[in-house]
Structure formats: C-alpha cells, structure tokens
C-alpha positions as CSV (number, residue, x, y, z in Angstrom):
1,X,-62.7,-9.4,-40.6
2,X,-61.1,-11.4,-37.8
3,X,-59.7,-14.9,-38.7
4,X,-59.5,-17.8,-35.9
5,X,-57.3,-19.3,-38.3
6,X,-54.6,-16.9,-38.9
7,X,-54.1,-16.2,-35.3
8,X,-54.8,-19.4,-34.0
9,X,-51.0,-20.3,-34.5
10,X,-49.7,-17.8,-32.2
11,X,-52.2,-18.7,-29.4
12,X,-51.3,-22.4,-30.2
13,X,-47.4,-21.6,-29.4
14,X,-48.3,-18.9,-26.2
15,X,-50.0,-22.5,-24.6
16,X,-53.6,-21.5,-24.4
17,X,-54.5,-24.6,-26.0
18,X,-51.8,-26.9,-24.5
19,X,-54.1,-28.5,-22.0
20,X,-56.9,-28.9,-24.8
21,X,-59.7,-27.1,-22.3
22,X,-61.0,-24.8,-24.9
23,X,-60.7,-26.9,-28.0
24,X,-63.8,-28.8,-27.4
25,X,-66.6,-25.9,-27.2
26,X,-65.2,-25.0,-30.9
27,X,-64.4,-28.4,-32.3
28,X,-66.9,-29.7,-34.8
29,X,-67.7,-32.7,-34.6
30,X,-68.6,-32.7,-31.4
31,X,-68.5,-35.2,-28.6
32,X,-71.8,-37.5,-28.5
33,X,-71.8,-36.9,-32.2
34,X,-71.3,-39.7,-35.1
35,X,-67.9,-39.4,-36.6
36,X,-68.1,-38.3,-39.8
37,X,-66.8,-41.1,-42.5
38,X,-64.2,-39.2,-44.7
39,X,-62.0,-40.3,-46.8
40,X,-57.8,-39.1,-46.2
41,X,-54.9,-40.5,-47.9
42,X,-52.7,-42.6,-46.7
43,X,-49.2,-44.0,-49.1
44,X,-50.6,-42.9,-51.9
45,X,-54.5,-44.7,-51.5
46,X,-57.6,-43.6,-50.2
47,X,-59.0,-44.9,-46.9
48,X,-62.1,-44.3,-45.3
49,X,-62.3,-43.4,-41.7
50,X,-65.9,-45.5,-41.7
51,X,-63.2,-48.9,-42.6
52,X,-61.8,-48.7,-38.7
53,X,-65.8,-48.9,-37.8
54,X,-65.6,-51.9,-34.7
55,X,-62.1,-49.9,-33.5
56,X,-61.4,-47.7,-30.6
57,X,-59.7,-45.0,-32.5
58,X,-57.7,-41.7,-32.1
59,X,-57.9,-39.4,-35.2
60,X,-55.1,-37.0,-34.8
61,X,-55.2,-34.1,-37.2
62,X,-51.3,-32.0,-36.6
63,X,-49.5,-29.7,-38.6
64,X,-45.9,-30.7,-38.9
65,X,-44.6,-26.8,-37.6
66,X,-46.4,-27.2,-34.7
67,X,-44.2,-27.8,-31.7
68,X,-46.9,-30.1,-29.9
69,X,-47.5,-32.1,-32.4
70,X,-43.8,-32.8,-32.7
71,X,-44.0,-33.4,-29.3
72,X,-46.7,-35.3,-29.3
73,X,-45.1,-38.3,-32.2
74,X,-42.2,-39.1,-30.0
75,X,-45.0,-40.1,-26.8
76,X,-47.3,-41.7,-29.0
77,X,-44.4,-44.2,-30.3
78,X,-43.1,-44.6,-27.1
79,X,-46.5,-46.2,-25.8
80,X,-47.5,-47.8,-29.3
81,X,-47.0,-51.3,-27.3
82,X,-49.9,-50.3,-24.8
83,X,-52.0,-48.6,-27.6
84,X,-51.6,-52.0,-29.3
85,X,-52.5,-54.1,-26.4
86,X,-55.5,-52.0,-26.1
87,X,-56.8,-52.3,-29.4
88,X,-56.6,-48.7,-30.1
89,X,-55.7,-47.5,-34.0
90,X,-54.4,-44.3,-34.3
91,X,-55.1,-42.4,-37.6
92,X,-52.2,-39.8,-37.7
93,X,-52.8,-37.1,-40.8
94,X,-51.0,-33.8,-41.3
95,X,-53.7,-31.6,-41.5
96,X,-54.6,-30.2,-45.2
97,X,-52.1,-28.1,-46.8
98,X,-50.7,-28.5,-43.5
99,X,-53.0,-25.7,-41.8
100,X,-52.1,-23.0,-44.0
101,X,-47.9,-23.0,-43.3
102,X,-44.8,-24.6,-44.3
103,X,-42.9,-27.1,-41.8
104,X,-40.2,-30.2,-42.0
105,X,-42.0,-32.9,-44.3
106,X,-44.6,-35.7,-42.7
107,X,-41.8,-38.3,-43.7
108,X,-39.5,-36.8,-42.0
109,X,-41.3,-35.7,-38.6
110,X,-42.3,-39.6,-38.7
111,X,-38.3,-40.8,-39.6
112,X,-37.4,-38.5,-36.6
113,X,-39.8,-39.6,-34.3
114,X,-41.8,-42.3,-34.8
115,X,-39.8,-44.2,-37.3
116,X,-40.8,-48.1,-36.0
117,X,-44.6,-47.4,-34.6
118,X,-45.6,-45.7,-37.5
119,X,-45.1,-49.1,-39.5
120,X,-47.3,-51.2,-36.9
121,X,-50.6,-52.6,-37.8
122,X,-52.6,-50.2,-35.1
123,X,-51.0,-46.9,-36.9
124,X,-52.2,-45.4,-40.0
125,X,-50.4,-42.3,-40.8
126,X,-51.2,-40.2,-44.0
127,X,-52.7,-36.8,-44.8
128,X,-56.1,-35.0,-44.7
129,X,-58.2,-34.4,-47.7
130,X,-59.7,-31.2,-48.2
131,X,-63.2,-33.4,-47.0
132,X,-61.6,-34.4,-43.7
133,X,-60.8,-31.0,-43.1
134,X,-63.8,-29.5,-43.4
135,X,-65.6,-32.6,-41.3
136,X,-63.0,-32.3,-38.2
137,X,-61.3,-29.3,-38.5
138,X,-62.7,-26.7,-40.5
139,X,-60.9,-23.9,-38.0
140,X,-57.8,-25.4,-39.0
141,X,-56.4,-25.7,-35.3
142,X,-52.5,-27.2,-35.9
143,X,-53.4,-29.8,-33.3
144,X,-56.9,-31.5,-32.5
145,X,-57.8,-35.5,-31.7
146,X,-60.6,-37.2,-31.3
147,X,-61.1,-40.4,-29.4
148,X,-64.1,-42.5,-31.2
149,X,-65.7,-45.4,-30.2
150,X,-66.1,-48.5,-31.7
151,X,-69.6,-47.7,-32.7
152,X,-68.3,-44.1,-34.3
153,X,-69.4,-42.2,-31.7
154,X,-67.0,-39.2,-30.5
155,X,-66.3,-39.7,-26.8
156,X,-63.6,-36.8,-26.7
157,X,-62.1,-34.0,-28.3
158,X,-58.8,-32.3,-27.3
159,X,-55.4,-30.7,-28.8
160,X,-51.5,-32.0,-27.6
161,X,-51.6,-35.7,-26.7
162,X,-48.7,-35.7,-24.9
163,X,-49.9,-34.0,-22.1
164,X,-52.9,-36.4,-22.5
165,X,-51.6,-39.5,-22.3
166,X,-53.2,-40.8,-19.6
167,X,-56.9,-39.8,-21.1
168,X,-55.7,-41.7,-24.5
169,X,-54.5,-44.7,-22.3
170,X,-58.3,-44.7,-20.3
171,X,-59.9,-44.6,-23.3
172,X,-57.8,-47.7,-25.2
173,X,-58.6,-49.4,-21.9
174,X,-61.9,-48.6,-21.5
C-alpha cells in the first residue's frame, strides 16, 4: 500500500513543496475552517491552542531534519521585532515523534537559530501531541503552517516560511 508519509520526505527535499502550492489541497484543517483547539506541550506544561483565541497566529508544525524548517527558524527570528509589532504569536512545535525520523534536538535547532526570539512573549515553542497531529497534520508533512485569525478561523495553509515571509508579514498586518 502506498504511503504519503514515507515518501513525502524525499519529495519534501527534491523542492516540490518548497513554494507551499500543493500543501493546501491535502492539508486538513482547511482554510475557512475553525482551528481545531488542541492541546501541545510546551516546557514541560500543557497549552491549548484555543488560550491564543483574540490572536493573529502562525501554528508551525516542522521536523527538526528537515532542511526548511531549519531554514525557516533563522528568518522567523530575524523578523520577531515586526511579528511582535504586529501582534502575531507564533506557536513553533516539532511535529510528533518528530514526523517519523531522527534529527539534531528542538533545543538545539532553537540555541542555533533562534536562541533570543524564541524567549519573547509572541513565541511559544514546544512539541506536538499525538492530538495536534492528528488535528493539523495527520499526513505528517515535515513542514506545514497555518495562519489563524483572531476569531480561529484558518486564513492560510502553506509549508517553508522562509520563502513566505512576505504572506506571514501581510497577514500580521492585516
């Protein structure tokens, strides 16, 4: 039987998904949709997605041996000043069991590089329950992020932030 998930990777890598066009025709939940209030963990607690309800937020599910998701931290720090100014939180978990493969530790991708933003009040950075993966990424794609709106509703769904910045900036602004 094929298996999205075990080739996925590879596909990941090769750049298909780099621009994030595909991702949202298989991404669930969709855009338009309410976003489903999970619980992930985050320094050892549990928070609810549902406690960032009023927020412009960008739920960012990565694996940490993904190469644009490692990409992606160093980008997302660098404009954590604008995000900030914009009221946007950014929920940052490695994706359960981190997506099925071994990679550097969370701690460490975040003392490499996102060391300061990741300890501002507009970043929460922990890990994806089992829950959380099954309500946004139940394909277990190494790199998807959702843009909600303050009311919970999804306005977008994509894969490698750094090549959107500009779409996570309009949407902090808007």
């Amino acid at each position: 039987m094929f298996r999205l998930n075990r080739v996925l990777p590879v596909i990941a890598l090769s750049g298909v998904f780099a621009a994030g066009a595909l991702l949202p025709a298989y991404a669930n939940p969709r855009v338009g949709t309410q976003a489903p209030a999970t619980v992930f963990l985050s320094h050892g607690r549990k928070v609810s997605l549902a406690s960032f309800h009023g927020q412009k937020v960008m739920l960012w599910l990565f694996s940490t041996w993904c190469p644009s998701c490692q990409a992606g931290l160093p980008l997302l720090a660098r404009d954590e000043p604008r995000f900030a100014a914009e009221h946007l939180h950014l929920v940052i978990l490695e994706n359960y069991r981190n997506g099925g493969y071994s990679g550097p530790s969370l701690q460490s991708l975040m003392n490499r590089y996102a060391r300061a933003a990741a300890h501002t009040p507009n970043w929460t950075v922990g890990r994806a329950t089992r829950a959380t993966a099954a309500a946004y990424n139940s394909e277990s794609y190494p790199d998807i992020f959702y843009l909600i709106r303050p009311d919970g509703t999804i306005e977008r769904v994509s894969s490698a932030p750094s090549t959107h910045l500009r779409m996570i900036l309009d949407f902090a602004r808007s």
